[in-house]
C-alpha positions in Angstrom: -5.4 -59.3 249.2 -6.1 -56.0 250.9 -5.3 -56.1 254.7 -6.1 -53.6 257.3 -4.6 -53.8 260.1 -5.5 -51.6 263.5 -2.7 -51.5 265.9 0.5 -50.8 266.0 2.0 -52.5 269.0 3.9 -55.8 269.3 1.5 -58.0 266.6 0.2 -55.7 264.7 4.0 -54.4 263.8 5.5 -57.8 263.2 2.1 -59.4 261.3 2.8 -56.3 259.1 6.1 -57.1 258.6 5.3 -60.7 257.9 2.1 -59.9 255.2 3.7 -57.1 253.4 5.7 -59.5 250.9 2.5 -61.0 249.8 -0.1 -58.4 250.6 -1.2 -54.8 250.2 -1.1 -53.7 253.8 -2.8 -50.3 255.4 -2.0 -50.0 259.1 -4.2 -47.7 261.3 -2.8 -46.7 264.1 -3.6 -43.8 267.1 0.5 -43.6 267.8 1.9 -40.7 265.8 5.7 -41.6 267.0 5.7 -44.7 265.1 4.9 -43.0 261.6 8.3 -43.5 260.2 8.7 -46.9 261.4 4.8 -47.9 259.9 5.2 -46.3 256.6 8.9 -48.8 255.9 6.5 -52.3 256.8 3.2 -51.3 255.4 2.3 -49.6 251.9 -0.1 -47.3 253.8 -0.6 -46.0 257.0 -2.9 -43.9 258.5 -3.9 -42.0 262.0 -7.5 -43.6 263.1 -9.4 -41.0 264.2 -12.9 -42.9 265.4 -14.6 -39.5 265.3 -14.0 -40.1 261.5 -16.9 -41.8 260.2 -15.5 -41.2 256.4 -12.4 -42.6 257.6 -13.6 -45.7 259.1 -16.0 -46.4 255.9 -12.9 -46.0 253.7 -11.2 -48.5 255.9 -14.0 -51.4 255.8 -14.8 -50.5 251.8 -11.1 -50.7 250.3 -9.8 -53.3 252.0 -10.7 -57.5 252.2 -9.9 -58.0 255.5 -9.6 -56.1 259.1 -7.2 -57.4 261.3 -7.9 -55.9 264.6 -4.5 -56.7 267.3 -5.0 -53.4 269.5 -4.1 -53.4 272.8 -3.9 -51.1 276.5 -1.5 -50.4 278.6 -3.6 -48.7 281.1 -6.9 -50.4 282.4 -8.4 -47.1 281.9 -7.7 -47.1 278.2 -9.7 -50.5 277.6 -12.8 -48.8 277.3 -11.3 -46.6 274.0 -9.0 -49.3 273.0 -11.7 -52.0 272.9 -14.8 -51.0 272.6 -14.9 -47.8 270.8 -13.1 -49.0 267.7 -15.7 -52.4 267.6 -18.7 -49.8 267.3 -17.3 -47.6 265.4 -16.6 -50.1 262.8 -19.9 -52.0 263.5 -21.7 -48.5 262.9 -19.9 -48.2 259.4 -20.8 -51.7 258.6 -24.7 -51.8 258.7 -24.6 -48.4 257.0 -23.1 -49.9 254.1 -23.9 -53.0 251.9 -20.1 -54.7 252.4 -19.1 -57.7 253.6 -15.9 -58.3 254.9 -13.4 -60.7 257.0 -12.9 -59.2 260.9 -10.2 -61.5 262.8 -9.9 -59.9 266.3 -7.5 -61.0 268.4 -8.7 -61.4 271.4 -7.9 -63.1 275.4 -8.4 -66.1 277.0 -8.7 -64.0 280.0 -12.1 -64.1 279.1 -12.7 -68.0 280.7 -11.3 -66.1 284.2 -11.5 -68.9 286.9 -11.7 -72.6 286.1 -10.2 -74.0 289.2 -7.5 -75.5 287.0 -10.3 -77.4 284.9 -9.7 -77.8 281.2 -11.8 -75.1 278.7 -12.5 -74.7 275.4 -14.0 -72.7 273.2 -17.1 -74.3 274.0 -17.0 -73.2 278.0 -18.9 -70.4 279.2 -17.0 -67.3 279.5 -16.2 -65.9 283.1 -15.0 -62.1 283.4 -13.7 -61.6 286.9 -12.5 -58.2 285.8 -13.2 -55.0 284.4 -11.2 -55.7 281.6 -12.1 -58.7 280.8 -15.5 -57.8 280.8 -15.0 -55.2 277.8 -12.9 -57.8 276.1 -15.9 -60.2 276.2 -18.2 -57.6 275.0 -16.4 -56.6 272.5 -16.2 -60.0 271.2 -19.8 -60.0 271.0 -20.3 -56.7 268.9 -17.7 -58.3 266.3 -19.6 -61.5 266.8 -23.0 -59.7 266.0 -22.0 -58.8 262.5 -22.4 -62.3 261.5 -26.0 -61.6 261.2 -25.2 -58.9 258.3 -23.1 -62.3 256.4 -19.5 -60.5 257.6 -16.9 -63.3 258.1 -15.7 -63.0 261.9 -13.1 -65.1 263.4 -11.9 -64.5 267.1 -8.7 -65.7 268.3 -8.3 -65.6 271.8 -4.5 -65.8 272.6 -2.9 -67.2 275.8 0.0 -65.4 277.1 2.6 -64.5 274.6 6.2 -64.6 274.9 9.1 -64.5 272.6 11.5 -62.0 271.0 11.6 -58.5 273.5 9.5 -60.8 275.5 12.0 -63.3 276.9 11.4 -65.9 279.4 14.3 -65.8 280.6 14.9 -61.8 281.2 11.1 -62.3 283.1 13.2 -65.2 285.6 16.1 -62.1 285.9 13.7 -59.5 286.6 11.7 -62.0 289.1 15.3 -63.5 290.7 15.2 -60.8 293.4 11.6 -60.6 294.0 9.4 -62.5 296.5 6.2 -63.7 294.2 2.7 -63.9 296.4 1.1 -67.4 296.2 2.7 -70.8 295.7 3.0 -70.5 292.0 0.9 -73.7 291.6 -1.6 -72.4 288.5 -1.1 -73.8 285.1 0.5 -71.3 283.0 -1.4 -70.7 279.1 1.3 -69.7 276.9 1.7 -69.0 273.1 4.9 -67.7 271.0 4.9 -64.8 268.9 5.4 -66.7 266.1 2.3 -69.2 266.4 0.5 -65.6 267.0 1.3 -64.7 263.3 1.0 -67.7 261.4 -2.3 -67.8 263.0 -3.4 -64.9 262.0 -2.3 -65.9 259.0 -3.8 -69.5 258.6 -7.4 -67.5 259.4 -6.7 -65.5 256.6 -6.0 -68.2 254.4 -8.1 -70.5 255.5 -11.4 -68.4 256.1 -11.7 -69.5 259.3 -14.9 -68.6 261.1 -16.2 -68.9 264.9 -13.8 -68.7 268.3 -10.7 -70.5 268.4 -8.0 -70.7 271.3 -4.4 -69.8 270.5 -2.5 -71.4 273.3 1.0 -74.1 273.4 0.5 -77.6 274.6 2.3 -77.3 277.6 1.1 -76.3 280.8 3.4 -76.8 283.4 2.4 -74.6 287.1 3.9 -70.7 287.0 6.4 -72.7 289.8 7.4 -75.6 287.1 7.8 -73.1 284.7 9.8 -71.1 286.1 12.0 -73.6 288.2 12.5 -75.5 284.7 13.9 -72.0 283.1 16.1 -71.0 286.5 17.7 -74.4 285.7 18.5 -74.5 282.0 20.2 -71.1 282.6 21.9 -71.3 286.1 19.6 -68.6 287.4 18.6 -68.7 291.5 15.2 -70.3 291.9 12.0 -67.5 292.1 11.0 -67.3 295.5 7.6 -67.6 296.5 5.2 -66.5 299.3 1.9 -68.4 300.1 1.0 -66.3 302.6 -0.6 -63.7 300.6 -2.9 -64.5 298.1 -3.0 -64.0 294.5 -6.0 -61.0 293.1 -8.1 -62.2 290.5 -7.2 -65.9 290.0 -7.8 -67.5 287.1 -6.4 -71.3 287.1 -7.4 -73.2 283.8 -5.7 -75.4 281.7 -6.6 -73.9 278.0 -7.0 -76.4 275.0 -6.0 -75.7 271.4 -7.5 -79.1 269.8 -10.5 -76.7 267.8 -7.8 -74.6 265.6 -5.6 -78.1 265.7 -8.5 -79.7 264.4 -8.7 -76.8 261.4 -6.0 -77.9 259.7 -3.2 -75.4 261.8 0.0 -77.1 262.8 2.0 -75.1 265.9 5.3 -73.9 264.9 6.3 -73.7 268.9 4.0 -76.2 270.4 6.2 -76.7 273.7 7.6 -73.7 275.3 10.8 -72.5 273.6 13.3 -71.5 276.7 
């Protein structure tokens, strides 16, 4: 199969790494630093330019499937990041007479506030930022193309942690720090790994439709983080209930849809 994949950071590297074996990968990327490293774990790679409407065509016609894992630093940057890569390729798809697979990986930041309820894929979304609002939307202008017979999956991934992402560095970075609220939200967590062979298991699989990437456990931030400080003889996190947390968004994420398509979790319970 040909793959394209657009981004270049933290999934979007190692998914590479991971499809190359069996896979003819082209990875689009807008950072020119990582050229040398892109080229050794992908057969092509290419600087996207969205001003490029040749160059965005070539990208949807000679490949299978689009795997789209950008991501922003800078809230700023969602409006480029997200947005203006999902119309440029919608643009390029109802000029031409393709089809093709799109799995974007999206948030569950989406769902914002539950009040610690339970959601699904089924729930109606709840943006209680900026940022989440343009990751809804541009959900939807992926999700639009099913009308034209593309193939869209969205994952919307929990929190992700593992290698260069340690849970226990976060604790050693945090052991110093006072943390405002009382840590009592339900943490929605996923491993890099489950990430991948996600991504993966959509390919495969032809997955269509919204499905939540997310670990079984959901211990509070406070459990969590108490349960790590223990196993590694770190001083507790200290916390401060006095000042309340921005943009809350308590909920309790459930994986049983993607479960329930056949995918079995290689971390299911939080690897500390």
């Amino acid at each position: 199969m040909k793959i394209a994949i657009i981004g270049s950071g933290y999934i979007g590297t190692e998914l590479s790494m991971m499809l190359k074996k069996d896979h003819y990968i082209t990875i689009a990327t807008n950072t020119v630093h990582k050229m040398n490293l892109l080229e050794k774990i992908s057969q092509k790679t290419i600087i996207l330019d969205l001003k490029d409407d040749d160059q965005i065509f070539d990208l949807l016609a000679n490949n299978d499937a689009i795997v789209i894992t950008i991501s922003a630093d800078k809230q700023e940057d969602f409006d480029i990041t997200y947005l203006k890569i999902a119309q440029a390729i919608k643009k390029q798809a109802l000029l031409s007479d393709i089809k093709r697979t799109i799995i974007y990986t999206s948030s569950i930041v989406v769902y914002g506030d539950q009040q610690g309820k339970w959601v699904d894929e089924t729930a109606s979304i709840n943006p209680i930022s900026n940022e989440a609002q343009i990751l809804s939307d541009t959900e939807n202008i992926y999700l639009s193309l099913k009308e034209d017979d593309w193939k869209i999956c969205i994952l919307r991934l929990a929190e992700i942690y593992g290698p260069g992402h340690d849970l226990t560095m976060m604790i050693k970075e945090l052991e110093k720090n006072i943390i405002p609220g009382k840590g009592d939200n339900f943490t929605n967590m996923i491993h890099l790994e489950d990430v991948l062979y996600s991504i993966d298991y959509a390919l495969n699989h032809h997955l269509e439709g919204i499905y939540n990437i997310v670990d079984d456990d959901h211990p509070t931030r406070k459990e969590l983080y108490h349960q790590i400080s223990q196993k590694m003889h770190l001083t507790d996190v200290k916390w401060n209930p006095n000042y309340k947390i921005f943009r809350n968004t308590n909920k309790k994420v459930s994986n049983h849809k993607i479960k329930s398509a056949g995918y079995h979790f290689f971390v299911p319970s939080r690897k500390i």
